[in-house]
N, C-alpha and C positions, 0 to 999 in steps of 0.2 A: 504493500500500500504506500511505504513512503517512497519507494523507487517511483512509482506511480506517478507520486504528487512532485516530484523532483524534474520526474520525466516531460510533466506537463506545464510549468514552470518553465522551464527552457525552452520547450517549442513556443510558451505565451512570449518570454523575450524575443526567441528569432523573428515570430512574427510581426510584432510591433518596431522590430530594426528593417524590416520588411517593408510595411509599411509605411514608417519613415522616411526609406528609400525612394519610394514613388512615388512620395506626395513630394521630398524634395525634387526631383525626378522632373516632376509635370511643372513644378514651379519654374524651374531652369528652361524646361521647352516653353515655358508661356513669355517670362520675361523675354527668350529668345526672340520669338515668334515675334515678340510686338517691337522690340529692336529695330528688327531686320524690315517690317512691317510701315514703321516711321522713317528710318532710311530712306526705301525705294519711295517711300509719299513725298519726301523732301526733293531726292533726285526727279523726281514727275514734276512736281512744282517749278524746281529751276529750270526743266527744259519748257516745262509751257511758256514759263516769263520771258526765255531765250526764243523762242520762236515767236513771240509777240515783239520783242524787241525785233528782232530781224528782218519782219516783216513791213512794222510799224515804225523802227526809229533808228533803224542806220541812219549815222552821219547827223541825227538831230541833236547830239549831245551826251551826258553820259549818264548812266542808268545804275541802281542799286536793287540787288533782289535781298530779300528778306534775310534780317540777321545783324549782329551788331561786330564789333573788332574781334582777332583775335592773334595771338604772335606766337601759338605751338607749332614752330615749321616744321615740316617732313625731315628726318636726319636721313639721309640717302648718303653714303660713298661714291666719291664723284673722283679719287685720285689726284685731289688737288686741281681739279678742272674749273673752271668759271662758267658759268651758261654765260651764252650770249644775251640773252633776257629771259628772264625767268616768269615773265608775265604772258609770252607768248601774242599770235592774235596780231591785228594790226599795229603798227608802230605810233598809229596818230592818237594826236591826242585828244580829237572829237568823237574816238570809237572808244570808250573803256564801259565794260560795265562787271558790278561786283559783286561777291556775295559773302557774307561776313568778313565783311572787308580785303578777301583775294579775289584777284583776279578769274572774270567766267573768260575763257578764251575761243569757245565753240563749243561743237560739238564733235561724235564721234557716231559713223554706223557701220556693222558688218552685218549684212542682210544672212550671210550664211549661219550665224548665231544668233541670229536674231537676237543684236544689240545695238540699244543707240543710248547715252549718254552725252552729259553736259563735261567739258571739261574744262576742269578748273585747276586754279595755281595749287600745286600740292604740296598741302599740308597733313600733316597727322589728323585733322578733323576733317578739311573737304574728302580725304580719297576715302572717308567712310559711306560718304555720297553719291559719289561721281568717280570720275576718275581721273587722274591730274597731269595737268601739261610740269614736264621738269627740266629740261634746258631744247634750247636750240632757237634758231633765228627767229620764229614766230611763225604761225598755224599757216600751211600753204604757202611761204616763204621758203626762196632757195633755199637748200640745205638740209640737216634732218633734224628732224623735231622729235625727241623725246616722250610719249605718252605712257605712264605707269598705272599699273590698277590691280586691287588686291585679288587676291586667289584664294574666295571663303570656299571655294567645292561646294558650292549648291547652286550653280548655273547664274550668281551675281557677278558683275564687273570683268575681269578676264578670265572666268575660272574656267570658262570653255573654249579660250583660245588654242589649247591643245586639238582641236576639231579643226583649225586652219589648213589649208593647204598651198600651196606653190599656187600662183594664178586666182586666188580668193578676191574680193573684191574688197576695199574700205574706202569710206567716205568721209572726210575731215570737212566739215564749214565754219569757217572762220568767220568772227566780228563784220565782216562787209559782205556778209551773203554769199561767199566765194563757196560755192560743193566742188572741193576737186576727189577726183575720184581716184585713189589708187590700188595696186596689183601688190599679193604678196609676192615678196621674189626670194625670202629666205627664212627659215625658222631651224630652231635650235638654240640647245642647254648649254649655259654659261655658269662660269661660278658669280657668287654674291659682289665680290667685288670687283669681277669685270664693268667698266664703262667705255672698254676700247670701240665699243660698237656705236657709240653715241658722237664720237668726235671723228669719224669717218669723212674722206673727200667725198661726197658727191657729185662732182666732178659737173659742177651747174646743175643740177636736177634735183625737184622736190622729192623728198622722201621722210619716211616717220619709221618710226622704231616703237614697237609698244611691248614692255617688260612688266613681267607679271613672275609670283613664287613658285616654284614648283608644287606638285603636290605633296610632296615630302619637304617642303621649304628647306632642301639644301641646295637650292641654284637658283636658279634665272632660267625663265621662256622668255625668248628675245623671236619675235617678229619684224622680219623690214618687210618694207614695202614701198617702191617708187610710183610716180604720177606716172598714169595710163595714157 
């Protein structure tokens, strides 16, 4: 009888550790869920206001989307590199528009992922939104332009860039309404502090680079792609 009562005892604690497990459990999915949930509502916002911008007020002056300062910059390994502008987008000063105080510099589409994003200057907060221009001449501007974005592996921001292929298609528009269309022309895993791919000749021709984690976050997926 008292093995019994011992017996039943333990199973009452395992199951209330049980329990506990799953309601912790469901807490951690729900808080997730509403995360990730507020996020993609915020990125939908900024591209609606970006496409109401672009449509409505190029060239009329300079615009703010929702949000107030902020100065937590993205820590990126650059090799002692300098962007050329790190605000990207056009260079004038009648086209800026911003959102919590960095730089929106366009956008971004790969119809084959079915992805379009805002992109913005990257920092530790925006590229939880969007995903963030990080050196090079400016959006559609000679040269190659840098776009980064995280790899949460659930089908947000670049997590599905590994589905690209040679001859894919992307679409950058920048601040003056510019869609230039370009062609993947190379992919492949780099270590973390490679950025020899960012300061490459282009030899006069537009081109982007878009680096994203691996899925085991020991490297770099580095995507180029030149104008078509």
């Amino acid at each position: 009888m008292l093995r019994n009562s011992k017996y039943n005892k333990v199973l009452t604690v395992i199951l209330v550790i049980v329990i506990l497990g799953i309601i912790g459990l469901l807490v951690y999915m729900g808080i997730d869920y509403y995360k990730k949930s507020q996020e993609t509502s915020e990125s939908d916002e900024i591209l609606g206001q970006l496409d109401e911008y672009l449509n409505d007020e190029v060239g009329t002056g300079t615009g703010t989307l929702p949000g107030g300062t902020n100065t937590n910059i993205i820590n990126v390994p650059v090799n002692e590199v300098v962007p050329n502008n790190t605000t990207g987008g056009s260079t004038s000063t009648n086209q800026q528009l911003t959102y919590k105080g960095y730089a929106v510099n366009g956008k971004i589409e790969i119809p084959k992922i079915d992805l379009e994003y805002p992109i913005l200057e990257a920092t530790v907060d925006t590229i939880q939104v969007a995903v963030g221009f990080l050196y090079g001449p400016g959006l559609n501007e000679v040269g190659n332009n840098v776009i980064i974005g995280h790899n949460f592996r659930d089908g947000r921001f670049f997590a599905d860039n590994d589905k690209l292929s040679i001859g894919d298609k992307i679409y950058i528009t920048d601040l003056s309404n510019r869609r230039v269309e370009y062609k993947v022309t190379k992919k492949y895993i780099t270590d973390a502090n490679d950025f020899s791919y960012a300061v490459r000749d282009t030899n006069g021709k537009r081109e982007i680079s878009l680096s994203t984690c691996t899925d085991d976050v020991s490297g770099r997926l580095i995507i180029w792609a030149e104008e078509v």
